[in-house]
C-alpha positions as CSV (number, residue, x, y, z in Angstrom):
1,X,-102.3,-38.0,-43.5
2,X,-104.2,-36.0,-40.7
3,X,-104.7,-38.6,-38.0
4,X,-101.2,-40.9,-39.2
5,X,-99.9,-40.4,-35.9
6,X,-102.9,-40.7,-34.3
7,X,-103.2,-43.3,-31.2
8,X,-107.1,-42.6,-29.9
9,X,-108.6,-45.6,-29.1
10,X,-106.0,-47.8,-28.6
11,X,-104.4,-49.9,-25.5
12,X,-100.8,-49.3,-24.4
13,X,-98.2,-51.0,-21.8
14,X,-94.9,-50.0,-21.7
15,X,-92.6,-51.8,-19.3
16,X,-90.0,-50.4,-17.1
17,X,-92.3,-47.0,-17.6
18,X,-91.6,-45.1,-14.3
19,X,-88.6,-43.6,-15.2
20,X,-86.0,-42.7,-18.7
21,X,-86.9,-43.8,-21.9
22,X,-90.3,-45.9,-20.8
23,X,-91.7,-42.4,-19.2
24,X,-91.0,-41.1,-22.3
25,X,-92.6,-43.3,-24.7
26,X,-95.5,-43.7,-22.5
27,X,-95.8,-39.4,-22.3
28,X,-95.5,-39.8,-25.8
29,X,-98.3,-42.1,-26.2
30,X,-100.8,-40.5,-23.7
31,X,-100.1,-37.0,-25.8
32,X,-101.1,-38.9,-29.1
33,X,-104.5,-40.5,-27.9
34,X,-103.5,-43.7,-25.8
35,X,-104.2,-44.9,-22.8
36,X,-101.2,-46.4,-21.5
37,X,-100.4,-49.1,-18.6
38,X,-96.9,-48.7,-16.9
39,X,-95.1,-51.7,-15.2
40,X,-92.5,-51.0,-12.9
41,X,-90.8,-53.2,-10.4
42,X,-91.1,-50.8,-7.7
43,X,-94.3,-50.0,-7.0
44,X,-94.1,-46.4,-5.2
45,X,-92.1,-45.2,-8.4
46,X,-94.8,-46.7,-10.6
47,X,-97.8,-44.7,-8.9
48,X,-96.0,-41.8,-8.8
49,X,-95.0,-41.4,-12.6
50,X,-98.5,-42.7,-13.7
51,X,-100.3,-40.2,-11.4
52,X,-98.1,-37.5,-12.7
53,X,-98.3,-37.9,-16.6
54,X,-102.5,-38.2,-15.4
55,X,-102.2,-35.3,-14.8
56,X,-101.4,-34.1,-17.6
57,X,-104.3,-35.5,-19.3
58,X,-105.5,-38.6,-20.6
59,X,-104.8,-41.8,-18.6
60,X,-102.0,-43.5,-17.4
61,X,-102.3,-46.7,-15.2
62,X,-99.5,-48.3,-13.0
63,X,-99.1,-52.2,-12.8
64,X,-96.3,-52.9,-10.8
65,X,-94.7,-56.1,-11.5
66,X,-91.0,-57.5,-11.2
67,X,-90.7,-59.5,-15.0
68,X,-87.3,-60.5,-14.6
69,X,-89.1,-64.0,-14.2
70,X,-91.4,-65.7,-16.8
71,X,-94.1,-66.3,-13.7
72,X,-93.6,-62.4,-12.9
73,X,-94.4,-61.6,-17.4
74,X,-97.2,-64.1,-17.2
75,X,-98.7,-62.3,-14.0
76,X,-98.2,-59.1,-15.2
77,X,-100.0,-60.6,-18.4
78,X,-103.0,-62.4,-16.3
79,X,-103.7,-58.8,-15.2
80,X,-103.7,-56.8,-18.3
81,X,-106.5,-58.7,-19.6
82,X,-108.3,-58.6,-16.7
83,X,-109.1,-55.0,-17.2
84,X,-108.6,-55.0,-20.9
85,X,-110.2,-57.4,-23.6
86,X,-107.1,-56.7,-25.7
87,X,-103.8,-54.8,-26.1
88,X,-102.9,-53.2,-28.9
89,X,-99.3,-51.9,-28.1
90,X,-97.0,-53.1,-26.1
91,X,-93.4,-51.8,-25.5
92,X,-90.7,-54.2,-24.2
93,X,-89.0,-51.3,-22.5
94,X,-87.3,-52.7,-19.5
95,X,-84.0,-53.4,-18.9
96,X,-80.7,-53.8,-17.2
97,X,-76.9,-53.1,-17.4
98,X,-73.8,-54.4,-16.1
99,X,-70.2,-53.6,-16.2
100,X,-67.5,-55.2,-15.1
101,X,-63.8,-56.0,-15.6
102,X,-63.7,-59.5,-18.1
103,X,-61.5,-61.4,-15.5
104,X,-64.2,-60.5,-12.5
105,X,-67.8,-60.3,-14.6
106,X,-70.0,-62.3,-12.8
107,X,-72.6,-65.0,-13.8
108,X,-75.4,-63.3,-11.3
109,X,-74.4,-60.0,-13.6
110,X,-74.8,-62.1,-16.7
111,X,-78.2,-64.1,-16.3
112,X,-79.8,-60.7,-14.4
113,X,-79.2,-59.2,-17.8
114,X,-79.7,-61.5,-20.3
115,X,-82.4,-62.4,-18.3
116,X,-84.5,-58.4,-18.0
117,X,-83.3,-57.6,-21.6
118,X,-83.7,-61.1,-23.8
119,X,-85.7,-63.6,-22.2
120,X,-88.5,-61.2,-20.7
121,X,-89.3,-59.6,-23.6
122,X,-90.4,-62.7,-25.4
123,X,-92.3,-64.4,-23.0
124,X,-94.1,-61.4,-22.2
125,X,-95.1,-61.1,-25.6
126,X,-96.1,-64.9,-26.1
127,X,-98.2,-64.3,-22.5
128,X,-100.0,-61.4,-24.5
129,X,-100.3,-62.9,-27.8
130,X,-104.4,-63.5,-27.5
131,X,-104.7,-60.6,-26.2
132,X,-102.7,-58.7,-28.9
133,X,-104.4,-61.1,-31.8
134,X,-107.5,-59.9,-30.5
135,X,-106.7,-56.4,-31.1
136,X,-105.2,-56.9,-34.5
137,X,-107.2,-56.6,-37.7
138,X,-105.7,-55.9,-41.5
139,X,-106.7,-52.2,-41.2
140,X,-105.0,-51.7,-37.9
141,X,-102.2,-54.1,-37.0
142,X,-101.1,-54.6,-33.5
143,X,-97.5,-53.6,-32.4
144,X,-94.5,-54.6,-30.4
145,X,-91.7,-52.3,-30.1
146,X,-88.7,-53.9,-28.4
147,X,-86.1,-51.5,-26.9
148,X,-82.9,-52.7,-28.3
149,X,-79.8,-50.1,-28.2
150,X,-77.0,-48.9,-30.2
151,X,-74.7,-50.9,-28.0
152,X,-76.3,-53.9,-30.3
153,X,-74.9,-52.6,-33.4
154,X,-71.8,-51.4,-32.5
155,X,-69.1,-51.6,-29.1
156,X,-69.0,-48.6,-26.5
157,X,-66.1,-49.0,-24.5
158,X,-67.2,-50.1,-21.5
159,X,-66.8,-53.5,-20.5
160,X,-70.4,-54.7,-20.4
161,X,-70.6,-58.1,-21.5
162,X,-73.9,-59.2,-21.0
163,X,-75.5,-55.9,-22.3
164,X,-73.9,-55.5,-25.4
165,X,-74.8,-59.6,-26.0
166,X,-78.7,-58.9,-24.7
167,X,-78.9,-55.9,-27.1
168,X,-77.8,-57.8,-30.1
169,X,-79.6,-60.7,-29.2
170,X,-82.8,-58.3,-28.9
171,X,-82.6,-57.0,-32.3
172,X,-82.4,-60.7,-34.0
173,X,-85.3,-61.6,-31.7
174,X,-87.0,-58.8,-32.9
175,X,-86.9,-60.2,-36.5
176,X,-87.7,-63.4,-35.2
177,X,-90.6,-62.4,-33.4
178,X,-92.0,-60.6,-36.4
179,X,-91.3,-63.1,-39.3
180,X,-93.6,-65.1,-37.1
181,X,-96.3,-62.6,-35.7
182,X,-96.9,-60.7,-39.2
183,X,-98.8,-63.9,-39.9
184,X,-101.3,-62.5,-36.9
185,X,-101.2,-58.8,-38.2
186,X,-99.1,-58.2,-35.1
187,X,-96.0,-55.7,-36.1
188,X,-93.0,-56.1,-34.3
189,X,-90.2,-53.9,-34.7
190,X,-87.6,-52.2,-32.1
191,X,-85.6,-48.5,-31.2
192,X,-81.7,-48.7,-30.8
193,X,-81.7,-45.6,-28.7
194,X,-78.2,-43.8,-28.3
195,X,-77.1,-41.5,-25.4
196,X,-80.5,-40.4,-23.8
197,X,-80.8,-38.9,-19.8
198,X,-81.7,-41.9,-17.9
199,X,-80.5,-43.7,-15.0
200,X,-79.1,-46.4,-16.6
201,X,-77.2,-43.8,-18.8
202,X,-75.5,-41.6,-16.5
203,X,-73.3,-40.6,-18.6
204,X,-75.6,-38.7,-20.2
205,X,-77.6,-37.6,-17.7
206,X,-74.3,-36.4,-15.8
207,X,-71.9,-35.2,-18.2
208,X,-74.0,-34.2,-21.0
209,X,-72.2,-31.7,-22.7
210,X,-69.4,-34.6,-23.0
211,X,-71.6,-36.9,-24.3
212,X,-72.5,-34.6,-27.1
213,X,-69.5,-33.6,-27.9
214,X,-68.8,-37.2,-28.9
215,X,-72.3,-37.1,-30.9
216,X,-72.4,-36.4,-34.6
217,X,-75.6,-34.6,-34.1
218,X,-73.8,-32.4,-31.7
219,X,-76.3,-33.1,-28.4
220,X,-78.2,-36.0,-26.7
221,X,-81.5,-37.2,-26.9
222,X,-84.3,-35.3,-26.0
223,X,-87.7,-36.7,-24.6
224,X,-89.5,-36.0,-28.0
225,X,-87.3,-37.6,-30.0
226,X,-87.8,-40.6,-28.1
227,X,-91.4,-40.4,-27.9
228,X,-91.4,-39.4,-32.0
229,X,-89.6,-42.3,-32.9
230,X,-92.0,-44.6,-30.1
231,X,-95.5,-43.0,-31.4
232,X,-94.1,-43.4,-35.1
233,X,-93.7,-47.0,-34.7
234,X,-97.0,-47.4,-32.6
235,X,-99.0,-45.4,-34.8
236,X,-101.0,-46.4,-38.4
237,X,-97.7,-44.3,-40.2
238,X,-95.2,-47.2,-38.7
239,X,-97.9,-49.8,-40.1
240,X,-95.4,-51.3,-42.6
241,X,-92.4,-51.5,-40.4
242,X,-91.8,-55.1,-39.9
243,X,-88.8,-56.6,-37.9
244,X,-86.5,-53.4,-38.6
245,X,-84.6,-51.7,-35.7
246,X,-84.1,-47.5,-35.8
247,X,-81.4,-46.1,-33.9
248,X,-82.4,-43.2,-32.4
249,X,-79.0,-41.7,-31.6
250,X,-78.0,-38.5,-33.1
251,X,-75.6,-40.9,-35.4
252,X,-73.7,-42.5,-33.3
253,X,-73.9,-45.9,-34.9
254,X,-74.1,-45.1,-38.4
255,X,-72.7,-41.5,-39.2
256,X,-69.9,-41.4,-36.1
257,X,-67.5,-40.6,-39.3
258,X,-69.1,-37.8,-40.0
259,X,-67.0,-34.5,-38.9
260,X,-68.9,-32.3,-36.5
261,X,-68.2,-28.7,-36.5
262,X,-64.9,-26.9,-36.1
């Protein structure tokens, strides 16, 4: 039970890890032993956040790379393992969002979306599959977290279409992925995460005492409970996790009948 949590020795990349919930999961893993790769499609952002959670100690690498296109997941994959000989995490992390009225919602709004948040993460896993078979064994599976959201188990009321489809669509992936890769001691699972500060949830990051006052828990997400969740899944303790989404959102999409306090 000591070292369950523990992550030394092993291989991380997190996509869309400059900034929000990727910074956190990848802080997360560098506190727990990792070293971690960050992707990023803008590169200054990239070397920046790396160079800072460095700092902190342990290592953090940036690999800039746009993925919103299978060529852009297959090079970011081509350079992976050119530094590595295999990865044993990897966090499907980055995303996009879109809101718009139904009458005006675009199809560039639609296929940019379903594109970042479906389509990316799978063929960024199948480009890493040798690489992640390679790091696998029956003592220490491999892992994929996909980051899903809450707005794949249950409507928010904004009018974003093509989010709320790419979330739902992530989750059953997610299944999908790991009936399949199980057979390769590769664990696939994903995090629903509710209202954390991030830039695509300014809501939170803006107005967070209204946010949390529409949270059963009574606050929004905090960096560690992200990373928690992240390191959990990553880690020997998450070892028998297969295919199963957590929402990480202070009960939002399961206990948002439960009365908070007068």
């Amino acid at each position: 039970m000591k070292n369950l949590f523990s992550l030394e020795g092993r291989t991380a990349l997190v996509t869309g890890g400059s900034r929000g919930i990727g910074k956190m999961i990848a802080a997360g893993f560098i506190e727990y032993g990792a070293k971690v790769y960050i992707s990023a499609r803008k590169a200054e952002a990239c070397i920046a956040t790396a160079d800072e959670l460095s700092a902190k100690g342990g290592t953090c690498i940036a690999l800039p790379q746009d993925i919103s296109t299978v060529a852009g997941c297959r090079a970011l994959a081509v350079e992976i393992q050119r530094r590595e000989p295999k990865l044993d995490i990897l966090v499907n992390n980055a995303g996009a969002a879109w809101a718009a009225e139904f009458d005006a919602f675009p199809e560039h709004g639609w296929d940019k979306v379903m594109n970042l948040n479906v389509k990316s993460p799978f063929f960024l896993t199948q480009a890493l599959h040798g690489a992640l078979k390679a790091a696998a064994s029956d003592a220490q599976p491999a892992k994929v977290i996909n980051i899903a959201s809450i707005d794949g188990i249950r409507l928010n009321p904004l009018e974003t279409y093509s989010y709320h489809a790419s979330k739902a669509a992530l989750i059953y992936l997610t299944r999908r992925m790991a009936a399949k890769l199980v057979a390769d001691r590769i664990v696939v699972s994903a995090i629903a995460p509710g209202p954390f500060a991030s830039e695509m949830n300014r809501a939170a990051r803006d107005h967070a005492d209204v946010v949390a006052a529409r949270t059963p828990l009574r606050r929004i997400g905090r960096d560690e409970d992200m990373a928690g969740a992240a390191v959990y899944l990553a880690s020997r303790a998450g070892d028998y996790v297969v295919g199963e989404t957590i929402a990480v959102d202070g009960g939002i999409a399961y206990a948002d009948a439960v009365p908070g306090p007068s």
